[in-house]
C-alpha positions in Angstrom: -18.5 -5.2 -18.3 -20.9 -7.5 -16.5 -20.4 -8.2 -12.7 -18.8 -11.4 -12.3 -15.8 -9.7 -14.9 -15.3 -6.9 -12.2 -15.5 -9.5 -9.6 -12.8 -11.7 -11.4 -10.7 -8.6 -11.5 -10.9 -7.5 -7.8 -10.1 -11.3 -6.9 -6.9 -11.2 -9.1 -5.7 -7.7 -7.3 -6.7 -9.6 -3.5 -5.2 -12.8 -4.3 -1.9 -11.3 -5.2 -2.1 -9.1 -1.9 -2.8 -11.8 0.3 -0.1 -14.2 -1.3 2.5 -11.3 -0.8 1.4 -10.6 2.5 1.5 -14.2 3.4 5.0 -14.2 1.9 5.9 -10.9 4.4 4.4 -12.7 7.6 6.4 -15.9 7.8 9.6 -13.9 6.6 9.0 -11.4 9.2 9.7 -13.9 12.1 13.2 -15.0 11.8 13.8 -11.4 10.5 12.4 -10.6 14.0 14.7 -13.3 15.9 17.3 -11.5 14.3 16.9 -7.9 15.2 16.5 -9.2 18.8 19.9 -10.7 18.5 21.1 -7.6 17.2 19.3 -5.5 19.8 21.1 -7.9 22.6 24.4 -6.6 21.1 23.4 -2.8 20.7 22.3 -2.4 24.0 25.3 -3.1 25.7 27.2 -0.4 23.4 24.7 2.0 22.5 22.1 4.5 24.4 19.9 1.7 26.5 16.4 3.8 25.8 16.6 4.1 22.6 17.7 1.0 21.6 15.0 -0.6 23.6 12.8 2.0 21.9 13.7 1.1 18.8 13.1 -2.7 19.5 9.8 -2.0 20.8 8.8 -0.4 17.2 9.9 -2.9 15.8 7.7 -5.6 17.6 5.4 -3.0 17.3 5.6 -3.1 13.5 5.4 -6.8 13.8 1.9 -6.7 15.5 0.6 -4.3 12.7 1.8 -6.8 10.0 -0.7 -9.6 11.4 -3.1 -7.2 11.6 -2.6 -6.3 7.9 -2.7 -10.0 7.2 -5.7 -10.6 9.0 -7.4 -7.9 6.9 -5.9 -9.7 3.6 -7.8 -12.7 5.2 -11.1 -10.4 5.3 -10.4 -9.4 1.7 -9.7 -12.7 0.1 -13.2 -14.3 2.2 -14.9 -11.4 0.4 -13.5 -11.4 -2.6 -14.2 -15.4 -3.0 -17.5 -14.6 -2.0 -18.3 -11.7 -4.5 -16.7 -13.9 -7.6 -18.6 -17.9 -6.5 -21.7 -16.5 -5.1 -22.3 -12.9 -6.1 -22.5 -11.9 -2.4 -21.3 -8.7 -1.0 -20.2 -9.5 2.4 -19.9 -6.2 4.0 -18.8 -7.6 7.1 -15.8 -9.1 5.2 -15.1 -5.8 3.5 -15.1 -3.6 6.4 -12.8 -5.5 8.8 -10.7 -5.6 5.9 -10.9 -2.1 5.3 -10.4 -1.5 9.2 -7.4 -3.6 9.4 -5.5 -1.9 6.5 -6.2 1.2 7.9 -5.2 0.4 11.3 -1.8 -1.1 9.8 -0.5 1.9 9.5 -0.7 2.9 12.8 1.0 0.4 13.9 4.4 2.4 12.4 3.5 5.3 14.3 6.4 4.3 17.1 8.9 3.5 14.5 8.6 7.1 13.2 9.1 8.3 16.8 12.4 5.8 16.9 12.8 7.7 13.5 12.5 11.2 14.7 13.6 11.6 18.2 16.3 9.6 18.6 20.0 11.2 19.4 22.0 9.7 16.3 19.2 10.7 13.8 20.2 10.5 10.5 18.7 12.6 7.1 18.4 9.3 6.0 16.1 8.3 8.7 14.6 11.8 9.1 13.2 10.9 5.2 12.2 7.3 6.3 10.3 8.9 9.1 8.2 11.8 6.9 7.8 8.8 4.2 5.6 6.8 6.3 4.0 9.9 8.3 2.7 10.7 5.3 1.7 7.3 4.1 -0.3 7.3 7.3 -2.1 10.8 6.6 -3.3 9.2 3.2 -4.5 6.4 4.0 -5.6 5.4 7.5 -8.3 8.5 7.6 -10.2 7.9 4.7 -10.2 3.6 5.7 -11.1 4.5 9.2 -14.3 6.6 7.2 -14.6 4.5 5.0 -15.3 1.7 8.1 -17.7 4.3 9.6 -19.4 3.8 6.5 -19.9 0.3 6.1 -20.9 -0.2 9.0 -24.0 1.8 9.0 -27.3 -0.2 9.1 -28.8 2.1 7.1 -26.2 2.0 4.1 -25.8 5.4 2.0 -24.3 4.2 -1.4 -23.9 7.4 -2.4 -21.5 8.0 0.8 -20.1 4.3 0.9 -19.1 4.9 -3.2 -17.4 8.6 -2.5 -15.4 7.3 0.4 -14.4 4.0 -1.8 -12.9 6.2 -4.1 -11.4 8.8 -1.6 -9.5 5.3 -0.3 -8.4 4.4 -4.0 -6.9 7.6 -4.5 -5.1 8.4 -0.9 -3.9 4.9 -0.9 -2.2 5.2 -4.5 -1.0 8.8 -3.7 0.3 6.5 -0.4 1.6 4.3 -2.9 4.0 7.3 -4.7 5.3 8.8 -1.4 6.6 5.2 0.0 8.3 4.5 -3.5 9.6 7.8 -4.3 10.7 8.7 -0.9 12.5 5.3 -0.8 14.1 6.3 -4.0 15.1 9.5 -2.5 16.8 7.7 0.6 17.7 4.1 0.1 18.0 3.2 -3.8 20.9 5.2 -6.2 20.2 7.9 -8.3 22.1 9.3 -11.4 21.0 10.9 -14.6 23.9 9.4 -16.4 23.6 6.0 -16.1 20.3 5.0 -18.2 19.0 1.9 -15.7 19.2 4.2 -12.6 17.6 7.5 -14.9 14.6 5.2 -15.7 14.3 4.1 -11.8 14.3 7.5 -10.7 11.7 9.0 -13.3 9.8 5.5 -12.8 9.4 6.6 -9.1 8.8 9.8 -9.4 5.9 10.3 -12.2 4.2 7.2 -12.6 2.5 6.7 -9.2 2.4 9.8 -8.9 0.4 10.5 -12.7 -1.6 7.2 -11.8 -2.9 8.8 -8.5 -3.6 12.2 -10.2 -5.7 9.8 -13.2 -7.8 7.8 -10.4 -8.9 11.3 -9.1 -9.9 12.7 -12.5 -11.9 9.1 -12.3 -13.6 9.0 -9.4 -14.3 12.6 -8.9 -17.8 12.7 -9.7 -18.2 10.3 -6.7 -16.3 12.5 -4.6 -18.6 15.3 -5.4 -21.3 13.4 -4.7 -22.7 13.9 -8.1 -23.1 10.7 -9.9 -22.5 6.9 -8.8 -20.5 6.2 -11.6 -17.3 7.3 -12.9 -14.9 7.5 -16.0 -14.2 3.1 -16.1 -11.9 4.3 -19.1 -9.8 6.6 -17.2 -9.7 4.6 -14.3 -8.3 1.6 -16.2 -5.2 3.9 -17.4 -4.8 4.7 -13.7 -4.8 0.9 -12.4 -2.2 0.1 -15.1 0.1 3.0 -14.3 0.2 1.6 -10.9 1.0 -1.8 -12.1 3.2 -0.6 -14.4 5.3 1.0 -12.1 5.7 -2.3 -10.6 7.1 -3.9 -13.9 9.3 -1.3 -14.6 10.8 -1.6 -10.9 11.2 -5.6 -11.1 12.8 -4.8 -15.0 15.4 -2.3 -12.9 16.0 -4.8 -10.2 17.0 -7.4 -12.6 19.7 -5.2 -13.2 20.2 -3.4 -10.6 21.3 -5.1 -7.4 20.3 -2.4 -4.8 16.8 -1.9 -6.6 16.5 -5.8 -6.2 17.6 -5.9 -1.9 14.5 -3.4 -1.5 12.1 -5.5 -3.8 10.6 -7.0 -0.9 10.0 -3.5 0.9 7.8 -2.3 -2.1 4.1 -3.0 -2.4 5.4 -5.5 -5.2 1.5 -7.5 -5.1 0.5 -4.0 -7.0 1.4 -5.2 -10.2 -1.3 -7.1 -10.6 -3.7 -3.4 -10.8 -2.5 -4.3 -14.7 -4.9 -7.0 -14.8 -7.8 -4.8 -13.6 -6.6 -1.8 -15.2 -6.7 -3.4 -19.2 -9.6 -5.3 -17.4 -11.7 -2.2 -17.4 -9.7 -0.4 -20.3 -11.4 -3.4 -22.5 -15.0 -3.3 -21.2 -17.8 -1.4 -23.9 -19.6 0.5 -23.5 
């Protein structure tokens, strides 16, 4: 697969995270508006700290969801860049990296809200370990991965290994949020077929996919080679897409699967591009 192919790919994969991102931000201010009119009713009724706790994660939240934007910004500028001109813009790529990392972090309040407060709930004690986890997986190996990029004396051989480290904790990221979520917000039952498919959707395929991208990428964790298996990775990058599609297929029957379509990484459908992408390159 020449260059400018892989580069067409990663732009597909970018563009659809930045449109759904975009799509998130200006949703997320009236949403906003709204939980301040429904904090100015709880706190009257309701435990004063920990309703102004919980407001406070939420704005907090908000914050980290510009900062995710901005580092869709980053991406797209360096995506457009690899695909027109052939340029790697490292600078590009590691505030990008940097600002998905730090995203996360941004939740770390809302999982104390989650957590400590008096009226906690399984259901929120779930939520709470769904995105502590989500956190472990991710943010560490971005924040390396930064560290790396930003070294003047660039080490491929480290840049490449902590690359694919971030691939496969964000798509193991990926399972947790979804399953979790299936676990605690969405129905389950192993009679009705829809809601059986839902479940085993959300259980195995990120889950496989993530397990798959290792297999990939391992010889560039081990520091052994700077390639990998382009075959196998391509069946991981669809599973992940393909999770997606089933998910939107559910939710199109299912009216609780389709309320929490927004909440999913829905843009991550569009790993089926890059996945058949590199499942039809020769060798």
């Amino acid at each position: 697969m020449s260059g400018r192919t892989r580069s067409k790919l990663v732009l597909s994969v970018i563009v659809a995270f930045f449109v759904f991102q975009l799509y998130l931000l200006v949703k997320s201010f009236p949403a906003e508006y709204n939980l301040y009119l429904r904090f100015l009713e709880l706190v009257q009724v309701t435990d004063p700290f920990w309703t102004s706790f919980w407001f406070a994660s939420e704005l907090v939240g908000e914050v980290g969801l510009i900062v995710r934007f901005a580092g869709a910004c980053f991406a797209l500028a360096f995506a457009l860049l690899l695909f027109k001109r052939r340029e790697i813009a490292f600078s590009h790529l590691r505030k990008a990296v940097l600002f998905e990392g730090a995203y996360y972090v941004f939740i770390l309040p809302f999982i104390v809200s989650l957590f400590a407060r008096p009226n906690t709930s399984v259901v929120n004690l779930e939520a709470g370990l769904s995105y502590a986890l989500q956190i472990v997986l991710v943010s560490p190996a971005f924040f390396v991965l930064y560290t790396k990029i930003k070294e003047p004396n660039l080490n491929l051989v480290e840049l490449y290994r902590w690359s694919a480290v971030a691939i496969v904790g964000f798509t193991f990221a990926l399972w947790v949020k979804h399953f979790l979520m299936n676990l605690y917000a969405l129905p389950v039952s192993v009679v009705e077929p829809v809601l059986l498919v839902g479940f085993l959707n959300s259980a195995l395929t990120t889950l496989f996919a993530g397990s798959v991208l290792m297999v990939a990428f391992l010889p560039l964790i081990r520091r052994k080679q700077l390639g990998f298996n382009s075959k196998l990775a391509g069946v991981g990058f669809v599973l992940v897409g393909f999770y997606f599609l089933v998910y939107m297929v559910v939710s199109l029957i299912n009216r609780s699967y389709l309320s929490f379509l927004g909440l999913t990484e829905l843009w991550a459908v569009a790993f089926l591009i890059m996945g058949v992408g590199f499942l039809a390159e020769e060798r």
